[in-house]
C-alpha positions as MATLAB code, in Angstrom:
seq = 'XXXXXXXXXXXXXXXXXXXXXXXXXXXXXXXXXXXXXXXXXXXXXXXXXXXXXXXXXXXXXXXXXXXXXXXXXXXXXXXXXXXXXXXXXXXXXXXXXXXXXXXXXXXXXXXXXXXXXXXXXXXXX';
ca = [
       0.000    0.000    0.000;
       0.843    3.441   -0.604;
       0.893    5.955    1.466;
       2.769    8.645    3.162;
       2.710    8.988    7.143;
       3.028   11.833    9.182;
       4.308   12.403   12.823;
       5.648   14.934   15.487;
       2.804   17.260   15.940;
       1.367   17.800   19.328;
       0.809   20.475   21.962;
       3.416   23.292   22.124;
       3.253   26.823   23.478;
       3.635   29.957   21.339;
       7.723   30.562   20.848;
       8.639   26.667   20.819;
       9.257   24.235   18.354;
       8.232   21.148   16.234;
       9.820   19.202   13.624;
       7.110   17.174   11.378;
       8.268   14.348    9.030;
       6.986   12.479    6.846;
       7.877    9.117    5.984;
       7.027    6.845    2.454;
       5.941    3.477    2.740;
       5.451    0.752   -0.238;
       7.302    3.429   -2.443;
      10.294    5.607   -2.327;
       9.873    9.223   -2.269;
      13.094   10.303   -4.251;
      11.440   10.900   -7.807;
       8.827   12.995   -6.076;
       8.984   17.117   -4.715;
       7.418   17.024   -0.736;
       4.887   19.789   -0.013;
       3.508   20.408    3.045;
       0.141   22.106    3.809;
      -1.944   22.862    6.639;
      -5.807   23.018    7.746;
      -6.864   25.017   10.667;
     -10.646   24.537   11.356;
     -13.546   26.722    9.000;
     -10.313   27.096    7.097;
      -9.076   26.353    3.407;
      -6.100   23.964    3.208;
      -2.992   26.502    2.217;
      -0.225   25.601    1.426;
       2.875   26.081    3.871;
       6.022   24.650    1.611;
       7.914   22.904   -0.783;
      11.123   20.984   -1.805;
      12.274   20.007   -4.917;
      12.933   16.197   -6.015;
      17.239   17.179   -5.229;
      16.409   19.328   -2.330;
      18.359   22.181   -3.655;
      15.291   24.438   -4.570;
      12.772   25.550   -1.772;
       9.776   27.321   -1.107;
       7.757   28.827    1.120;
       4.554   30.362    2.269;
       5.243   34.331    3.950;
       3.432   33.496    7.029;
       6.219   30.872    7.351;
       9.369   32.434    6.362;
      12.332   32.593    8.480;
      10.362   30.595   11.056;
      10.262   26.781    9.546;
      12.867   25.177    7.272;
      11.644   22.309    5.126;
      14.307   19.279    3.907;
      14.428   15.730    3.012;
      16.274   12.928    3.715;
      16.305   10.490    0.346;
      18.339    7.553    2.281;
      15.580    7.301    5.282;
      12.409    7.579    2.452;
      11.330   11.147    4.898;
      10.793   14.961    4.057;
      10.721   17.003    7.447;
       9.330   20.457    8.269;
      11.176   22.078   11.269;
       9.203   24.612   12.877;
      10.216   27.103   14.818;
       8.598   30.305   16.691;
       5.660   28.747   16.737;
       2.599   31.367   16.560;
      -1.031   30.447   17.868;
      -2.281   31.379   13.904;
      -0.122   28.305   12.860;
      -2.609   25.500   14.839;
      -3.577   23.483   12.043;
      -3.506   20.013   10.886;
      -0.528   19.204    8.764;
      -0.003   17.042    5.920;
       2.759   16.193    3.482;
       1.812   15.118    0.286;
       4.121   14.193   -2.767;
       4.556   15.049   -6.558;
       6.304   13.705   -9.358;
       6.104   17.478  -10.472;
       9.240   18.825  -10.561;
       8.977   22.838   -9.843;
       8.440   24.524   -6.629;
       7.809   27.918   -7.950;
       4.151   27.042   -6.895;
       3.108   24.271   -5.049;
      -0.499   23.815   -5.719;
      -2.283   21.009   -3.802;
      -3.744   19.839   -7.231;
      -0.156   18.633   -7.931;
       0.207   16.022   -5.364;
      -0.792   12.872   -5.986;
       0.014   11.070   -2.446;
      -1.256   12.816    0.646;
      -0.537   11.760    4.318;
      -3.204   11.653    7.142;
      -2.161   14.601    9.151;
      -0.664   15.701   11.987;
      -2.339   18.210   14.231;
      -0.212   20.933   15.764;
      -1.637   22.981   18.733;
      -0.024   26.344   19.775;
      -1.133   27.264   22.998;
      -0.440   28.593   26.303;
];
């Protein structure tokens, strides 16, 4: 089966951190740019970032600049999203999802063909 998997969210107060990954299973992720989006509730998903299929081109939302650093690791089949300075505006539930499309100048959802389950991320005191 398929599928990507998600883990690390959780409970954190405004300021700390998180680091996300996401980890392929029945296929290997390397051909395939990681994007990462987010949900809060009565909310659109939006998108948050994206890596390229080398890792050597990235992009990312403005809410999220400066704040969380997206990567990959092609020998352990995972994409990551460190987060840090985490703001009560970024509670949402996060998923990675995968593309065999190879440009991250925009990083529509539409793209992705494999999408994990989420992780939800609370930010509160």
């Amino acid at each position: 089966q398929l599928q990507l998997v998600e883990s690390g969210g959780g409970l954190v107060q405004p300021g700390g951190s998180l680091r996300l990954s996401c980890t392929a299973s029945g296929f290997s992720l390397s051909p395939y740019a990681i994007g990462w989006f987010r949900q809060a509730p009565g909310k659109e998903r939006e998108w948050v970032s994206c890596i390229s299929v080398s890792g050597d081109r990235i992009n990312y939302t403005d809410s999220v600049k400066g704040r969380f650093t997206i990567s990959r690791d092609k020998a352990k089949n995972t994409g990551y999203l460190q987060m840090n300075s985490l703001k009560p505006e970024d509670a949402a539930t996060y998923y990675c999802a995968a593309t065999p499309v190879g440009t991250v100048t925009v990083c529509p959802s539409a793209w992705y063909n494999y999408w994990g389950q989420g992780t939800q991320v609370t930010v509160s005191s």
